[in-house]
C-alpha positions as CSV (number, residue, x, y, z in Angstrom):
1,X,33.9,-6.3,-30.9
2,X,31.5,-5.8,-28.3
3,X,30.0,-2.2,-27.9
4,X,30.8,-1.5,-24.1
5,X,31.9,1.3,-22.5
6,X,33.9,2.5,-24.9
7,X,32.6,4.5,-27.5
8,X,29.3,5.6,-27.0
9,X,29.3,4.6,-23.5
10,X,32.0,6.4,-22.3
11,X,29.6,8.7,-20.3
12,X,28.7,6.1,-18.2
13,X,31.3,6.5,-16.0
14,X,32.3,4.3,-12.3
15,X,32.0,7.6,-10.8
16,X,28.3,8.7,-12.0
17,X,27.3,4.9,-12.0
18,X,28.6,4.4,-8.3
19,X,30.3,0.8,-9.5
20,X,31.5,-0.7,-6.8
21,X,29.6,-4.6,-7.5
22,X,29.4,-6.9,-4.6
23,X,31.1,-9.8,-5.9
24,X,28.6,-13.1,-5.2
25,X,30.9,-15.8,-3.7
26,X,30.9,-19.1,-5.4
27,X,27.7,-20.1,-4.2
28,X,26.5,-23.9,-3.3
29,X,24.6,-24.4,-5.5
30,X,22.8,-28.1,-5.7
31,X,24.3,-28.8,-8.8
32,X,28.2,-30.7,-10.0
33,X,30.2,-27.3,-10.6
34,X,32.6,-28.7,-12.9
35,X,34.2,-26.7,-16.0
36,X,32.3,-28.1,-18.3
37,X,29.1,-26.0,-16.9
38,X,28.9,-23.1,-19.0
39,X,26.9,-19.3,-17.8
40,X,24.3,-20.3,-19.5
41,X,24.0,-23.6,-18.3
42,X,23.1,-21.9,-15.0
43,X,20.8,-19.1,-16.4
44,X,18.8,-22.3,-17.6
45,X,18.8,-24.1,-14.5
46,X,18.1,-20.4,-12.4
47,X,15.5,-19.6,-15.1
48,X,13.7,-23.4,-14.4
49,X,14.1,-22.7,-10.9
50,X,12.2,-19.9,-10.9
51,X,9.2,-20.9,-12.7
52,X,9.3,-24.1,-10.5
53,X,8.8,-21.8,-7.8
54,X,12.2,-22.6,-6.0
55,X,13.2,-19.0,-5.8
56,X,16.0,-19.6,-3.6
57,X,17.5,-21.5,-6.0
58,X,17.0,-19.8,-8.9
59,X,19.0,-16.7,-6.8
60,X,21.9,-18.9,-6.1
61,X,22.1,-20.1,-9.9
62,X,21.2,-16.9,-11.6
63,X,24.3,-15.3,-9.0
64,X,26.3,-17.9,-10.6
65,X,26.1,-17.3,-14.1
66,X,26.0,-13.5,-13.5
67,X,29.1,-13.8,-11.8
68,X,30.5,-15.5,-15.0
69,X,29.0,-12.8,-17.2
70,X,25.3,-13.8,-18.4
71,X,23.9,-10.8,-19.0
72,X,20.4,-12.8,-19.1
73,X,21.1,-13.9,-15.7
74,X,22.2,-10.1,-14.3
75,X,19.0,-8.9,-16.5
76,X,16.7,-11.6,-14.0
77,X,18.2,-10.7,-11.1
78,X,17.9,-6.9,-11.6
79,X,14.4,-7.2,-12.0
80,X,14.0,-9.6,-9.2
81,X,15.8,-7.1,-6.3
82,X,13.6,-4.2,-8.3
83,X,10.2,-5.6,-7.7
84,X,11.0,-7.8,-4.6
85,X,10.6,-10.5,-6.4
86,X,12.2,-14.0,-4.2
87,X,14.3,-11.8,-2.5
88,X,14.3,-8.3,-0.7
89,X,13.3,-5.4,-2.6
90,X,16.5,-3.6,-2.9
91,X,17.1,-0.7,-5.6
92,X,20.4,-0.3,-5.6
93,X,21.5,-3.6,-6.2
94,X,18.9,-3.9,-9.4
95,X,20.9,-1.1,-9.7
96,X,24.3,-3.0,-9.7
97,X,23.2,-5.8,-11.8
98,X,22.4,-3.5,-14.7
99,X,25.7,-1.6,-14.7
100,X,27.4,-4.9,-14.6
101,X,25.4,-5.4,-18.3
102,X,26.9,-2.2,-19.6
103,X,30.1,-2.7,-18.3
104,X,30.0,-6.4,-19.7
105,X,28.7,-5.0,-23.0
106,X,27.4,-7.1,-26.2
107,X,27.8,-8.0,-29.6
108,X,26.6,-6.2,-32.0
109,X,22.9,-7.9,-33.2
110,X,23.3,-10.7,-30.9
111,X,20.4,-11.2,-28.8
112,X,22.3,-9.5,-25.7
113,X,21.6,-6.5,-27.2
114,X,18.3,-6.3,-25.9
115,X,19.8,-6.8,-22.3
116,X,22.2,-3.9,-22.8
117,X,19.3,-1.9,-24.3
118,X,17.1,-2.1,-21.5
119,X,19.7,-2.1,-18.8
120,X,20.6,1.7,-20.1
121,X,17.0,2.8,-19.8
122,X,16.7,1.5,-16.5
123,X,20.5,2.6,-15.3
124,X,18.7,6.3,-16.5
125,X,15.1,6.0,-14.9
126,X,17.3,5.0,-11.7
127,X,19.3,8.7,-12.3
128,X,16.2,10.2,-12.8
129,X,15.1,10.4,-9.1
130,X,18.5,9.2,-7.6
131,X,18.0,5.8,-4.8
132,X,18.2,6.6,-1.4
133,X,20.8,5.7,1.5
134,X,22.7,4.6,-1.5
135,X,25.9,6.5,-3.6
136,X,23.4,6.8,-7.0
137,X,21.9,10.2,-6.7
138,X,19.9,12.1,-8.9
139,X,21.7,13.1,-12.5
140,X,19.3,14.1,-14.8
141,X,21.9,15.3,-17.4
142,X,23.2,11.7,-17.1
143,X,19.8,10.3,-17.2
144,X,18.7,11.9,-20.7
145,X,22.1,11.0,-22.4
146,X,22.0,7.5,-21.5
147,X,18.2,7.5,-23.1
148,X,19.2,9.4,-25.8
149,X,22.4,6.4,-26.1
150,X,19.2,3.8,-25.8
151,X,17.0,5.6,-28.1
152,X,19.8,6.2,-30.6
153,X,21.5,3.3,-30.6
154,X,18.8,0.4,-30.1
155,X,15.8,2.2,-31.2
156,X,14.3,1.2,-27.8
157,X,10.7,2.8,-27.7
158,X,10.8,3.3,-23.8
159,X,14.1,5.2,-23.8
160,X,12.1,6.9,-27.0
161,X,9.3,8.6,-24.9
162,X,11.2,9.1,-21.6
163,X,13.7,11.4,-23.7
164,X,10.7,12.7,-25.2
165,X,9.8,13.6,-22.3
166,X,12.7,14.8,-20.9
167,X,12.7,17.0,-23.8
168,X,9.8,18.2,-24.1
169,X,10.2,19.5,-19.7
170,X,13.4,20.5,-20.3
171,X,14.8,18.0,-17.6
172,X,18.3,17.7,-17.4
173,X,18.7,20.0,-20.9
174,X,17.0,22.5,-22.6
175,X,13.5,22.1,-23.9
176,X,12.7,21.1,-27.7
177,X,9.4,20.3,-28.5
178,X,10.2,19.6,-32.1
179,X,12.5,16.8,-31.1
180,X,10.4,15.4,-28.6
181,X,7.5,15.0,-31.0
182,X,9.7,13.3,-33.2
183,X,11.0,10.8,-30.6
184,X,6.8,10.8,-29.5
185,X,5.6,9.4,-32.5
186,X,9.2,6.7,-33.3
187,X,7.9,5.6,-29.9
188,X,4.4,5.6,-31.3
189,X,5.2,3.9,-33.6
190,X,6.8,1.1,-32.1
191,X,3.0,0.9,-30.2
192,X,4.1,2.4,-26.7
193,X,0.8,3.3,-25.5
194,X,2.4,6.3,-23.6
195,X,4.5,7.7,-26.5
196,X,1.0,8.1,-28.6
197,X,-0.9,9.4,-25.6
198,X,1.9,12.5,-25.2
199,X,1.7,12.8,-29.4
200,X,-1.6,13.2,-29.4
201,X,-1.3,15.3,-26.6
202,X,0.6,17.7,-28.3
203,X,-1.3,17.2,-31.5
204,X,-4.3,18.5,-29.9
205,X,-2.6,21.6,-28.5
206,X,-1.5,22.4,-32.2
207,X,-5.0,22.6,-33.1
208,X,-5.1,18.8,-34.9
209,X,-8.3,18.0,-32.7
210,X,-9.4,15.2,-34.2
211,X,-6.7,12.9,-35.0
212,X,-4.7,14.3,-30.9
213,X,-8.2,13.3,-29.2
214,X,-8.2,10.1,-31.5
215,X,-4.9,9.2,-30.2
216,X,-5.2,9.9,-26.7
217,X,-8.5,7.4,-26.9
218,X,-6.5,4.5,-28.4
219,X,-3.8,5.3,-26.3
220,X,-5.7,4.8,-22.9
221,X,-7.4,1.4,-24.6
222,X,-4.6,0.1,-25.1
223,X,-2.2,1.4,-21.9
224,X,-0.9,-0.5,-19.0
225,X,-3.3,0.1,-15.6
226,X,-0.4,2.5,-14.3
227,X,-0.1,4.9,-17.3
228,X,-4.0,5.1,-17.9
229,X,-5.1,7.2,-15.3
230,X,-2.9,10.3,-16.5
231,X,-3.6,9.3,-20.4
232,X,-7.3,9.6,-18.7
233,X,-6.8,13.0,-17.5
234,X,-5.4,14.3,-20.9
235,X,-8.4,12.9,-22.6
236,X,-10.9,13.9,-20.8
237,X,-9.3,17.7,-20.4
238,X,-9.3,17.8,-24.4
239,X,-12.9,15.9,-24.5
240,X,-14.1,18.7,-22.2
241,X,-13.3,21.7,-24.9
242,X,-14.2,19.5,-27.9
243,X,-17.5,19.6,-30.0
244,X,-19.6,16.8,-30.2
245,X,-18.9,16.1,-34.2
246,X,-15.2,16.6,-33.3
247,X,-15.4,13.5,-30.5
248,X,-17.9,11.5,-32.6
249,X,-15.2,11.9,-35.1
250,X,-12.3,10.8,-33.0
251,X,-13.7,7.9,-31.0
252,X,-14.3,6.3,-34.4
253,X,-11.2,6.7,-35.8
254,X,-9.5,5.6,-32.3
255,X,-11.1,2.3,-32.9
256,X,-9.2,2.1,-36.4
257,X,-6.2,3.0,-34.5
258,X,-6.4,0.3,-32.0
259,X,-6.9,-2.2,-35.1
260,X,-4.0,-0.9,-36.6
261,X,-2.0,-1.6,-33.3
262,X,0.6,1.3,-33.9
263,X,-1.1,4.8,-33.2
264,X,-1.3,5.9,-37.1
């Protein structure tokens, strides 16, 4: 049985999800639509498409397996209306293409699970700030359950430190810094660069000054370009009221933490 929306999905609901999918016509594509082509055959012929450059085409063969119920194929497209990507950026039909994952659902440890994962942190990070002129507004009740459901469920390590963080702010809930440590370092641990730099954040403010500077170090070696200039300003505020034997310290362990590739 797949897991879908009932269950632990249940609170993601038509009404807070605003489901209301464009349906994609049968598309002509330039390929023999017969019965014998499966979803996937499409994905795969979208997929090679796309890295032929032939975005167009990829769009039109994606749509068609997506249409069928590839959850591959409505991942690709998501992320292709999210970041403008062939087509015109357009948020709330990313949007769309990831509730039509959850609502499609997947089977327990197949490999769609990883689609259904990721599709719930980004249905959340979508409720987080709401998307505007469109019927998804801002829930962020909604947003930390479905990345506690991610976290919880899938062990994702983004949905990990995003409820970690949520937790830790007291957005959409009440504040627990206990349990946003805890989902901090299973994050960590999974190497999210972000997760360790908020650990060792709070490490630091609990008077662990070594091993919190240490962390934040490794964490902004090793972080994405748009998550180091804030990992930077946490570092260099604890650098700042640090001794020098205390950062001598640190930087060297930070370089065994970067070796170890996990934050510990």
């Amino acid at each position: 049985m797949k897991r879908c929306k009932e269950g632990w999905l249940t609170s993601v609901t038509a009404l807070t999800l605003g489901i209301c999918l464009s349906t994609a016509s049968a598309l002509d594509i330039n390929h023999s639509k017969n019965e014998s082509n499966s979803p996937f055959e499409f994905f795969k012929s979208g997929i090679s498409a796309y890295k032929n450059g032939d975005k167009d085409q990829a769009v039109k063969a994606l749509k068609y397996a997506a249409d069928r119920g590839h959850p591959g194929a409505n991942w690709k497209l998501a992320r292709m209306y999210a970041d403008g990507d062939g087509v015109v950026e357009n948020d709330y039909e990313a949007y769309q293409f990831y509730v039509r994952i959850v609502q499609e659902g997947a089977d327990p440890g197949s490999e769609d699970e990883s689609y259904l994962s990721d599709a719930l942190v980004e249905i959340a990070s979508y409720l987080v700030t709401g998307i505007p002129n469109s019927p998804v507004k801002q829930d962020m009740p909604q947003a930390r359950s479905l990345y506690l459901q991610a976290a919880t469920n899938f062990g994702n390590p983004e949905a990990q430190y995003r409820l970690g963080k949520m937790l830790l702010n007291g957005d959409g809930g009440e504040k627990n810094p206990v349990q946003a440590a805890r989902w901090f370092q299973l994050s960590a641990r999974k190497g999210n660069p972000a997760a360790q730099a908020m650990l060792g954040n709070m490490l630091f403010q609990a008077g662990k000054t070594v091993r919190g500077l240490a962390m934040m170090t490794a964490a902004y070696e090793k972080a994405a370009p748009h998550d180091q200039t804030w990992i930077r300003q946490l570092q260099e505020r604890a650098f700042a009221v640090s001794g020098e034997a205390d950062r001598r310290t640190a930087i060297s362990l930070a370089s065994d933490i970067i070796k170890n590739d996990n934050g510990f």
